[in-house]
C-alpha positions in Angstrom: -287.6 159.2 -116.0 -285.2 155.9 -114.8 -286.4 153.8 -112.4 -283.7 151.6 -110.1 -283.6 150.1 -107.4 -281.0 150.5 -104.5 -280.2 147.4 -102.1 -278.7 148.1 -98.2 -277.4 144.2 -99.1 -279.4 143.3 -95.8 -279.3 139.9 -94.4 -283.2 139.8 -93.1 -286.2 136.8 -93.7 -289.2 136.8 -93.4 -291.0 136.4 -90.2 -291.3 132.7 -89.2 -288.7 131.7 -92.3 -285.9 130.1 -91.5 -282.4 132.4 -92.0 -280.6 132.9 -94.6 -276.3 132.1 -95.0 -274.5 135.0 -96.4 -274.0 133.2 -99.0 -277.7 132.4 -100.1 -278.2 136.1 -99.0 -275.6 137.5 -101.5 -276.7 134.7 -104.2 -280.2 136.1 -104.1 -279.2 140.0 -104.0 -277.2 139.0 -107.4 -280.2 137.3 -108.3 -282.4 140.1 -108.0 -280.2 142.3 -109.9 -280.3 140.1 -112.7 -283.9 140.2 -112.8 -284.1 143.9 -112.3 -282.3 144.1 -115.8 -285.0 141.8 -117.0 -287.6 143.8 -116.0 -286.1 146.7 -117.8 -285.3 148.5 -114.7 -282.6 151.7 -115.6 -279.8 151.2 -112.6 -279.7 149.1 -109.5 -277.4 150.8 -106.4 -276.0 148.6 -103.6 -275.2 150.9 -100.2 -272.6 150.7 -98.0 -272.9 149.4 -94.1 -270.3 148.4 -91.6 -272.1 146.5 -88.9 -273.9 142.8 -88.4 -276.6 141.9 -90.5 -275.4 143.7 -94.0 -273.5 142.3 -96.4 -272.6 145.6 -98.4 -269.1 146.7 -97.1 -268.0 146.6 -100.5 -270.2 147.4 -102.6 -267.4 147.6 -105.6 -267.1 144.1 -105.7 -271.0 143.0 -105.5 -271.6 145.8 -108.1 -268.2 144.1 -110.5 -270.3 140.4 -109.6 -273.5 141.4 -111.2 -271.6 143.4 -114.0 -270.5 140.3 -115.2 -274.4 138.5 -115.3 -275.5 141.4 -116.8 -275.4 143.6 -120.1 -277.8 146.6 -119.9 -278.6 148.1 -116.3 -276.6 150.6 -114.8 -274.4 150.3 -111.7 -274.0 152.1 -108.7 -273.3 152.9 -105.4 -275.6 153.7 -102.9 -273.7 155.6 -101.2 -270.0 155.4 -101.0 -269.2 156.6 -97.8 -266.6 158.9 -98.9 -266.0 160.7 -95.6 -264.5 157.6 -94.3 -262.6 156.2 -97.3 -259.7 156.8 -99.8 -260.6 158.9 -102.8 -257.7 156.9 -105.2 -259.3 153.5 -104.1 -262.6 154.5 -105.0 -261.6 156.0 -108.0 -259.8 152.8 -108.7 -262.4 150.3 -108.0 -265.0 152.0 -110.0 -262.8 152.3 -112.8 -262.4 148.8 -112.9 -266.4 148.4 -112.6 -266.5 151.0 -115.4 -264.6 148.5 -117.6 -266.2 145.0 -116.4 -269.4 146.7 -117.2 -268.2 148.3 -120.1 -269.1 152.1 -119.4 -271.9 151.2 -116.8 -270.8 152.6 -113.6 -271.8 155.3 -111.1 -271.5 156.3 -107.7 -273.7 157.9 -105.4 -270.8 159.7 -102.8 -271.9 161.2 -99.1 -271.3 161.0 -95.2 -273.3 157.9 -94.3 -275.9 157.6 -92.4 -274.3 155.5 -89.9 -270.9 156.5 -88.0 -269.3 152.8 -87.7 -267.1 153.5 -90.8 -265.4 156.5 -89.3 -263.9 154.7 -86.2 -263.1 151.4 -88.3 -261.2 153.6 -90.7 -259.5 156.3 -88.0 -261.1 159.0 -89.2 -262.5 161.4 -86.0 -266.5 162.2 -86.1 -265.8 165.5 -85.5 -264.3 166.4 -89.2 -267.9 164.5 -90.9 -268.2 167.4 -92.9 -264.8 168.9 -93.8 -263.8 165.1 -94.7 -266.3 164.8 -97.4 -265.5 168.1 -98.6 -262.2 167.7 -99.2 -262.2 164.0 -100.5 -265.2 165.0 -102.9 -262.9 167.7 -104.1 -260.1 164.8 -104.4 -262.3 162.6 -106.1 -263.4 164.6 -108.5 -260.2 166.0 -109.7 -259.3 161.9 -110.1 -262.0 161.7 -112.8 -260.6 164.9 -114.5 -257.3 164.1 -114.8 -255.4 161.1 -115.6 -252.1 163.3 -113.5 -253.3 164.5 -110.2 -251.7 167.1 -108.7 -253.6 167.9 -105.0 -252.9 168.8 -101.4 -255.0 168.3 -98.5 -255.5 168.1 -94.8 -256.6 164.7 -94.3 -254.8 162.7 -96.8 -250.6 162.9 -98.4 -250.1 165.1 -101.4 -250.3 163.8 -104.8 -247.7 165.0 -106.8 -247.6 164.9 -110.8 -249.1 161.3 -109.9 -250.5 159.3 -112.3 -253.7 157.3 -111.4 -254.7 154.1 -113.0 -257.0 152.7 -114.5 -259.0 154.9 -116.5 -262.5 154.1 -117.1 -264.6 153.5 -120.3 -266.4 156.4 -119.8 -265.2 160.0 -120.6 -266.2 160.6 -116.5 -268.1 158.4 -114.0 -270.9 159.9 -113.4 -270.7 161.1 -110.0 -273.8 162.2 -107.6 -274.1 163.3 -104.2 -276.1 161.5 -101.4 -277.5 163.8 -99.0 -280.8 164.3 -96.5 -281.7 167.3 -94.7 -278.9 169.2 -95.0 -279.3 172.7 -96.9 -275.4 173.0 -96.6 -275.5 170.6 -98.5 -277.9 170.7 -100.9 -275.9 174.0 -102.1 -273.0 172.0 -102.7 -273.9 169.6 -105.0 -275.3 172.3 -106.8 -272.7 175.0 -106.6 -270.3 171.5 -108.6 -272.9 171.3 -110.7 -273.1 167.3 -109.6 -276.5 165.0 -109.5 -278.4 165.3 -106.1 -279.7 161.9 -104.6 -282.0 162.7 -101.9 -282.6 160.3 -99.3 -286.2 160.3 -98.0 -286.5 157.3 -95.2 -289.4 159.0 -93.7 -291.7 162.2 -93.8 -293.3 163.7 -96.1 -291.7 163.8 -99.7 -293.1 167.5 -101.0 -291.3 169.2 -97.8 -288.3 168.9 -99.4 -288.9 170.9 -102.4 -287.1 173.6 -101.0 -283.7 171.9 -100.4 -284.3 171.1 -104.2 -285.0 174.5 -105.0 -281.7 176.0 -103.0 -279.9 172.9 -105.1 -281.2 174.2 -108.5 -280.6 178.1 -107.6 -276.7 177.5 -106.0 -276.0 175.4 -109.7 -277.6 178.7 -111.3 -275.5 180.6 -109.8 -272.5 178.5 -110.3 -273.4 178.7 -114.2 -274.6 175.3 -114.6 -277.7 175.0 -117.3 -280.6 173.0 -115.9 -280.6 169.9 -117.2 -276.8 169.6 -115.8 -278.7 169.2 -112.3 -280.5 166.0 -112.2 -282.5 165.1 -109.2 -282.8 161.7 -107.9 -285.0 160.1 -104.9 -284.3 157.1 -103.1 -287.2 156.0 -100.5 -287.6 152.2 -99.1 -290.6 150.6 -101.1 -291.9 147.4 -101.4 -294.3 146.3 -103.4 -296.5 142.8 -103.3 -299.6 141.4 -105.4 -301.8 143.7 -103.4 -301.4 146.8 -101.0 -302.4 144.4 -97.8 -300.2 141.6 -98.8 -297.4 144.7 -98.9 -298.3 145.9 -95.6 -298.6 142.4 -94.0 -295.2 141.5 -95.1 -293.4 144.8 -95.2 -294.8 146.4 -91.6 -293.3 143.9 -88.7 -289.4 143.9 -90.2 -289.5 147.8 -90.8 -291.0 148.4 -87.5 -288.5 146.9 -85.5 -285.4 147.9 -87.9 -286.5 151.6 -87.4 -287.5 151.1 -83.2 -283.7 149.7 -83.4 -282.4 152.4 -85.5 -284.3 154.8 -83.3 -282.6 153.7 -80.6 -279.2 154.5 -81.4 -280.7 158.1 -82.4 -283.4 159.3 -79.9 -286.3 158.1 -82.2 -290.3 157.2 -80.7 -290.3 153.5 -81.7 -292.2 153.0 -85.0 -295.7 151.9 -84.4 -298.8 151.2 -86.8 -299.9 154.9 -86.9 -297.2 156.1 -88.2 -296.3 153.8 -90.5 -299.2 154.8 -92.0 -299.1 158.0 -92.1 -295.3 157.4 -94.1 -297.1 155.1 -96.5 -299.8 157.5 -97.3 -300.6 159.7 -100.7 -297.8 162.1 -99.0 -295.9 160.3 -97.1 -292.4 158.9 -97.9 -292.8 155.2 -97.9 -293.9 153.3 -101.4 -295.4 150.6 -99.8 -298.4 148.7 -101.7 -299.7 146.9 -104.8 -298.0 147.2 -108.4 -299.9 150.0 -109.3 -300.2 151.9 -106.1 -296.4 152.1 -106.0 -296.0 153.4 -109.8 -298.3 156.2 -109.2 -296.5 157.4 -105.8 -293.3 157.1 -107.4 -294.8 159.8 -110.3 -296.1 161.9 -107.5 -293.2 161.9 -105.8 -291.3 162.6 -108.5 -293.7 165.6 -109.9 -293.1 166.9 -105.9 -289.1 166.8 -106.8 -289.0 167.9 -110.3 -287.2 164.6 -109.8 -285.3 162.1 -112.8 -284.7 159.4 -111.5 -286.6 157.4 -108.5 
C-alpha cells in the first residue's frame, strides 16, 4: 500500500501564533514535502483553491518547486479542477513536471469542491458535470496521442494538432477525484482510470458501495482488477499523543468546517461530532503516531483501498 500526503497549500497558524507571510507559508509547505520524502512517504498531492487564505491556485508550479529538492516521491495534484480549466494547459504543465521530476508526476482530475473557479474562468455552474466530461475525454486523448484530433462543446476543435511537450513517462498516470457521486463512481470505472475518494467526514465503510459500483462498471468495461486502484484521501493529523492531536487539531477544524458549513447549509461543527468523525469508524485520522497508522489500515481494509 503507498502512503502520501495531500496539502490544500493553506495559509493557517496555530491559535495564539503569530501569522504566517505567504512566503514563509509556501517555504514551509516545500519544506514539508521534502521531509515527507525523507520519511519515505510514496507521493505528496497539493489541491487546488481559488479564494483567500490558500496558496494552491497552481499547484503545477509548487509541485515543479519541490520536484527540484527532491529525488524519489511522487507528485501530484490534488485535484486539478478540470471542469474549470484547459485540458492542453494541464496536459502541458504536467508534462513539464513529468520531466523536472523525471517521470514523477500525476494528477488527481475532478469538479472541485468549491465553485469560485468556475466564475473566475467563465465557465457557467450549470454545465459542472458535462464540462468535466468532456475535458476528461480531452485530456485523456492528450496523453494518448502526441496528434490530437477532437471536437467539443465547450472548447475549439483540434485539428491534426500537435501537442508539446511529451512527458517522461509512457502516460501520466491519471486518477479521478470524486465524493458521493455514484455517477461518478461508474465513470472512472467504465475508463478504467484510478478512483481517489474524498472522505472529509462520515463514516469511511459507507462508501464501499460507490467502490463496489466502481469495480463492477470497470468489469464491465473489460478492465482486469488490478487496473482499478482505489485511493482515499481524509484530513489527519497526527501529534506525539492522541490529546495533544485533538488539542491542536480541534479549534482550527471546527471553525474552517462552521465556515465551510456556512456557504453549504451545514450544523456548525461542534465537539460531539468531531468526535464521532475521529472515532474507530469515523472519517477523521486524528491522534497519536500509532493510532493514525492503524485507522489508515482499517480504512483501507473498508475500501479494498491502495493508496491512503
Amino acid at each position: 500500500m503507498e502512503i502520501g500526503i495531500d496539502s490544500f497549500a493553506a495559509r493557517f497558524s496555530k491559535k495564539g501564533a503569530a501569522a504566517l507571510s505567504d512566503i514563509d507559508a509556501m517555504e514551509q509547505l516545500l519544506e514539508r514535502m521534502v521531509q515527507a520524502e525523507r520519511a519515505g512517504l510514496d507521493v505528496f498531492g497539493i489541491g487546488e483553491h481559488h479564494r483567500k487564505g490558500f496558496l494552491d491556485s497552481a499547484p503545477s508550479m509548487i509541485l515543479a518547486a519541490a520536484a527540484a529538492r527532491t529525488e524519489r516521491i511522487r507528485l501530484t495534484s490534488a485535484v486539478t479542477v478540470l471542469s474549470a480549466a484547459d485540458p492542453v494547459r494541464i496536459f502541458q504543465q504536467f508534462a513539464t513536471l513529468d520531466l523536472i521530476s523525471r517521470g514523477r508526476a500525476e494528477m488527481v482530475v475532478g469538479r472541485g469542491s468549491f465553485t469560485d473557479a468556475f466564475p473566475l474562468f467563465g465557465y457557467q455552474l450549470r454545465d459542472y458535470d458535462e464540462l468535466f466530461g468532456e475535458k476528461l475525454g480531452l485530456l485523456l486523448e492528450l496523453r494518448k496521442n502526441e496528434v490530437v484530433n477532437w471536437s467539443g462543446k465547450f472548447r475549439p476543435a483540434l485539428i491534426n494538432q500537435p501537442v508539446y511537450p511529451r512527458p517522461v513517462q509512457e502516460q501520466i498516470p491519471v486518477w479521478v477525484g470524486v465524493g458521493g457521486t455514484p455517477e461518478s463512481f461508474v465513470r472512472a470505472g467504465s475508463l478504467g482510470l484510478p478512483l481517489m475518494v474524498a472522505i472529509i467526514g462520515g463514516e469511511t465503510h459507507r462508501f464501499r458501495p460507490l467502490v463496489d459500483l466502481y469495480r463492477e462498471a470497470g468489469r464491465r468495461a473489460g478492465f482486469a482488477p488490478e487496473q482499478l486502484k482505489v485511493g482515499l484521501h481524509s484530513l489527519a493529523y497526527v501529534a506525539e499523543t492522541t490529546e495533544r492531536a485533538v488539542e491542536e487539531f480541534y479549534p482550527g477544524y471546527a471553525a474552517s468546517m462552521t465556515e465551510v458549513g456556512r456557504e453549504r447549509g451545514w450544523p456548525p461543527m461542534t465537539r460531539g461530532r468531531f468526535e464521532a468523525q475521529n472515532g474507530p469508524t469515523g472519517a477523521l485520522l486524528v491522534g497519536g503516531p500509532e493510532e493514525v497508522a492503524g485507522k489508515i489500515l482499517r480504512h483501507a481494509e473498508a475500501l479494498g483501498g491502495s493508496r491512503g
